[in-house]
N, C-alpha and C positions, 0 to 999 in steps of 0.2 A: 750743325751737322752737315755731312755732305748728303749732297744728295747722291744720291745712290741712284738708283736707276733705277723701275723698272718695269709687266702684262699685259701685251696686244690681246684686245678682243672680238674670237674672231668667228666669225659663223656661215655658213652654204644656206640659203634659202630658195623654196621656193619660189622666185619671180614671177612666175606664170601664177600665182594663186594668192590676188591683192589681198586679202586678210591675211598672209602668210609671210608675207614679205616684208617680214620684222626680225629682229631679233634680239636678246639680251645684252646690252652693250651701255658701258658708264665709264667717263673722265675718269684713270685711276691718280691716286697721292703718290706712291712711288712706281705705276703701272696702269694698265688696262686689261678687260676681265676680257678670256679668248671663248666663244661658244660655237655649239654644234651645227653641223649641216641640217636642215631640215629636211625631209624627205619630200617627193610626190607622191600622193596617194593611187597611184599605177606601180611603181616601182617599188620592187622587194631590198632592203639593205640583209645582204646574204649575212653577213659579218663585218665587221668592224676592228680594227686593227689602229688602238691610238699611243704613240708615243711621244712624251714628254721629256726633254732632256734640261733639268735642272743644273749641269753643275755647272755652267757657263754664272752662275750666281755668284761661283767663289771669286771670282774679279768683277764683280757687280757688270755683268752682262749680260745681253737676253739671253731668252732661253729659247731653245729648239724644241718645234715642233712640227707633228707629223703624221695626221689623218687619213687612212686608208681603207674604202668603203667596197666590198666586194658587191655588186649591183648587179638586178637580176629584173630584166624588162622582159614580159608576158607578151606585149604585141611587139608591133611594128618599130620598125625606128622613129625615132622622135627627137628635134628640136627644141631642146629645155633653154631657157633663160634662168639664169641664176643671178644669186648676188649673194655677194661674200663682205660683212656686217663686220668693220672693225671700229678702235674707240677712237677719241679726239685725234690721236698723233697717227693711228693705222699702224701696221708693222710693218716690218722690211723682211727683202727678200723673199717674198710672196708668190709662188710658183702653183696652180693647179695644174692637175694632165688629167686625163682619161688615158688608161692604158701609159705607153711612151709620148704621147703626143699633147705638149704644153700649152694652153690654151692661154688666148689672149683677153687681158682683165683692162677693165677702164675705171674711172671716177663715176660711180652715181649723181647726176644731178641733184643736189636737195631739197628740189621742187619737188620730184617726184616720188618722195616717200615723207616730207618733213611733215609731222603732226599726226602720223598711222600711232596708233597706243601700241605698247608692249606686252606680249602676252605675261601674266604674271610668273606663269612658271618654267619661263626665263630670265628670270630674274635672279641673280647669286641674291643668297640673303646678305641681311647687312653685316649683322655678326662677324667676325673675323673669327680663324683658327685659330686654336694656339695651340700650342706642339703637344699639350699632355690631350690634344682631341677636345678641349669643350674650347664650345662659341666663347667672344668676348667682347664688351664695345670700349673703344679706347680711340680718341683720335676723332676725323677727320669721319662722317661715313659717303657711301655712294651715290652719286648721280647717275644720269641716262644721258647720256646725250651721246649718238652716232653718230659714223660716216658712211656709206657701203660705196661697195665695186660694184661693178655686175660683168658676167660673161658668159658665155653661149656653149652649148655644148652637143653637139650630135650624139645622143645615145643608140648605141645599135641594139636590135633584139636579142634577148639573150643573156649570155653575162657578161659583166665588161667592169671595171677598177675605177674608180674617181681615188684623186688623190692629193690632199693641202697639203703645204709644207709652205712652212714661214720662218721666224725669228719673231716672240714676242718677249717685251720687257713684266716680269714681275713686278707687284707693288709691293711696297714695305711698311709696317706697319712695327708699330711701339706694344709688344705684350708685357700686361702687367708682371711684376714680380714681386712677389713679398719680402724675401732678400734685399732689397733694393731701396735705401731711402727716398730718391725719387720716384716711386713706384712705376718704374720701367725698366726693361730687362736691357743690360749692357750692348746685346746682341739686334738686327732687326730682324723679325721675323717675316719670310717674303710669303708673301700669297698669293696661290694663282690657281683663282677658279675656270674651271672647263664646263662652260654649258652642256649639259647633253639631253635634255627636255626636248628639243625639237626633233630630234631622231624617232621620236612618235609619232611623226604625223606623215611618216614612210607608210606605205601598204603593210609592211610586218619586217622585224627585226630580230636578225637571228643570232646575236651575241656582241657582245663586244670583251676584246681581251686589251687592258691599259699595262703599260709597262711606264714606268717612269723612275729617271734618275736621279740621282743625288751628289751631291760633293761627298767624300769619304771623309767620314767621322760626324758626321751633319745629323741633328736632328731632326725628324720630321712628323709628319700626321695627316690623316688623310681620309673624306669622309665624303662619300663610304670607304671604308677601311680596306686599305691595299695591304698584303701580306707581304714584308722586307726580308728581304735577303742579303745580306753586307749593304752596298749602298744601291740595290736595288728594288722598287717595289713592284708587284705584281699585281694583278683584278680579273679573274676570270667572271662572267655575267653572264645570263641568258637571255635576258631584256635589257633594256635600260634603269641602271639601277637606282637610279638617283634624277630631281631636277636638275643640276649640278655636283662635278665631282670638284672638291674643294682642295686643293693642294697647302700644305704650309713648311716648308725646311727655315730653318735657323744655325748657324757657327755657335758651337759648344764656347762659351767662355773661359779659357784656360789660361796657366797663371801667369801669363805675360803681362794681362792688366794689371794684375796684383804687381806685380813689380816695375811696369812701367808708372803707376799710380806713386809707389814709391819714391823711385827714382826722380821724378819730376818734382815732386815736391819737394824734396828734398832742394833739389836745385833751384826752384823758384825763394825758398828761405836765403840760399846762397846768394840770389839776388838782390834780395831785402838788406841784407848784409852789405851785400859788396858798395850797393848807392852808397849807406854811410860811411865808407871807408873811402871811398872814391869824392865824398864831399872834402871830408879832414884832409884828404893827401893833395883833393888840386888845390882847397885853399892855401896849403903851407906852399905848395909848387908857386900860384900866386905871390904870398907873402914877400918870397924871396926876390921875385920879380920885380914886386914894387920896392924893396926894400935898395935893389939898383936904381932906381929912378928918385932926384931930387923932388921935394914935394912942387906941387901945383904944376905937374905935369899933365901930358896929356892922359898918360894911364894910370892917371891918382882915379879917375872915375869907377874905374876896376877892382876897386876896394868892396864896393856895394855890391855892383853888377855882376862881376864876378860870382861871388856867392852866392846871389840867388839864380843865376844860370846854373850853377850846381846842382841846386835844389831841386831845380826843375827835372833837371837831370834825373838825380835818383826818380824823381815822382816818374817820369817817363821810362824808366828802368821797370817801374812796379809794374805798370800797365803791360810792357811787354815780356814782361815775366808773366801774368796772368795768360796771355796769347800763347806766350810757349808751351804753359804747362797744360794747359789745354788739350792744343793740337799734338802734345808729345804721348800726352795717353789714350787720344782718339786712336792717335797713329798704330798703336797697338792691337785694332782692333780692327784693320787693315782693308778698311772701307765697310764693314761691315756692322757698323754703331747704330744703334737705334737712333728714330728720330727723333727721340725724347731726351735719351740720354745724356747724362752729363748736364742737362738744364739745373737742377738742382744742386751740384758741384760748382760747378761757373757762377751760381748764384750764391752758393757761401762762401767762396775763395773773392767772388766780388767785395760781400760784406766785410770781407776780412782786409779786403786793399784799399776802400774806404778809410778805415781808421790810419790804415797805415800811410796813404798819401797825407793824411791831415797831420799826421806825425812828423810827415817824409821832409815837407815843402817846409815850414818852419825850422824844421831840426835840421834839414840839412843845410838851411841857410845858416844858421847857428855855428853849425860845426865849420862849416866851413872861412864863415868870418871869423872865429877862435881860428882856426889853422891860420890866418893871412895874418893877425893881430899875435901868434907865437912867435914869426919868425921876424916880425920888424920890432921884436924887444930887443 
């Protein structure tokens, strides 16, 4: 399966408050899991404004994101140290600002937070979504392991705007199907959990409203449950509603597989064919060859050899009839295949081109020295 691509995990932490200066972050299989800013316990998050743009998925690329914290400091101004908590690979295009003005981000050393535990409920659970909304375990499950940034930030008194925007990649995941005799759904289903647990530990939180996109026609699910509008979903809150809000879209499977499935096989049978037709006609094209040449020449050897290069022939004909047929009904499915998928197919079209090599290599040496031995009668 290709790989596909793809969830940065990504979080604002307090720095200035060493038990706090963690966050929920794991190696994803096809992504990294993105999490919440934490707050300081001085500072008010007025609202919350989070937007997710999913459809960059439909060419299996990241997705856009984009965190907007309306912030409300009681005293004086204040010099905050932050750090912003991404997974093994980090994201791109990584931008904070306060208000208009873009603040500069570095590497954390990893001395200086490696071995701090995780608080647990920042933690995505392990469970994966799956589009009809219940958890499910299938596959590969999560680790922890980080990287963070850190950056600095002059908060004035008052109200004032912090704001992430990134690019993080989704991960992709095999949902089971019942339909399906490999028990994985043709389609992968991407997952991309949003920490928002740490947003509690702000002096008080005064809503958050999630907006997030979809490729059109796309199924999706989403927990806590976002209200869809075409390919829009919405989340109005008054708190934090969740440890995590869980995102899952997936590509409806439509009948293109169904007839690319056809179509190929079909034409890998035509291949199975054509070897033996292709042994019979080089042997005669042979035959006639040698049948020019007086014997104990030098290409009387080509009698033998000939024909079992043939053979070989169809045999390597079969193997790359299996590669075509393969990749011609992945192709269908236009980067968007499960990582399961097709394991089970690949594996009984194998079984089925074992017998037939063992048929392929004998028989088409056969036919093909009958074809060299018709035309020197």
């Amino acid at each position: 399966m290709r790989s596909l691509a793809v969830a940065c995990a990504v979080a604002l932490v307090g720095f200035s408050l060493p038990a706090s200066a963690r966050a929920d972050i794991g190696p994803r299989w096809w992504g990294d899991r993105p999490a919440e800013p934490q707050g300081l316990q001085e500072v008010d998050i007025t609202h919350q404004d989070l937007t997710i743009d999913l459809r960059p998925l439909a060419a299996v690329q990241s997705a856009h994101v984009e965190a907007v914290y309306r912030l409300h400091n009681p005293g004086a101004a204040r010099k905050l140290d932050l750090v912003f908590v991404s997974g093994v690979q980090g994201v791109t295009d990584f931008q904070v600002r306060l208000g208009d003005r873009l603040l500069e981000s570095r590497p954390l050393p990893r001395k200086r937070w490696h071995g701090q535990e995780l608080p647990k409920s920042w933690q995505p659970p392990p469970p994966k979504l799956g589009i009809d909304g219940e958890a499910y375990f299938m596959g590969n499950q999560i680790s922890t392991e980080v990287e963070l940034l850190e950056f600095s930030v002059e908060l004035p008194p008052g109200a004032s705007t912090l704001s992430a925007r990134y690019r993080a990649r989704a991960w992709g995941s095999a949902e089971p199907s019942s339909t399906e005799s490999n028990g994985s759904y043709p389609t992968v289903t991407w997952q991309f959990p949003y920490v928002l647990a740490p947003a509690r530990e702000w002096k008080s939180f005064g809503g958050l409203d999630v907006t997030v996109y979809v490729p059109e026609g796309w199924q999706s699910a989403s927990v806590p449950a976002l209200h869809r509008e075409g390919s829009v979903l919405h989340g109005n809150f008054g708190n934090v509603p969740a440890d995590t809000l869980m995102l899952a879209a997936r590509a409806p499977v439509g009948p293109e597989l169904g007839r690319a499935t056809n179509l190929f096989l079909g034409l890998y049978a035509l291949i199975v064919v054509a070897g033996g037709i292709l042994c019979w006609g080089g042997g005669r094209l042979l035959g006639r060859f040698l049948a020019n040449h007086p014997a104990g020449s030098k290409f009387r050897p080509l009698s033998v050899g000939g024909p079992a290069l043939l053979s070989l022939l169809w045999g390597a004909l079969i193997i790359w009839g299996l590669h075509f047929t393969r990749r011609g009904i992945l192709g269908s499915l236009a980067g968007q295949e499960s990582p399961y998928f097709f394991n089970q197919d690949i594996l009984d079209l194998a079984c089925l081109a074992i017998p037939q090599l063992l048929i392929a290599l004998p028989g088409g040496f056969l036919l093909a020295w009958r074809g060299v031995r018709a035309t020197r009668r």
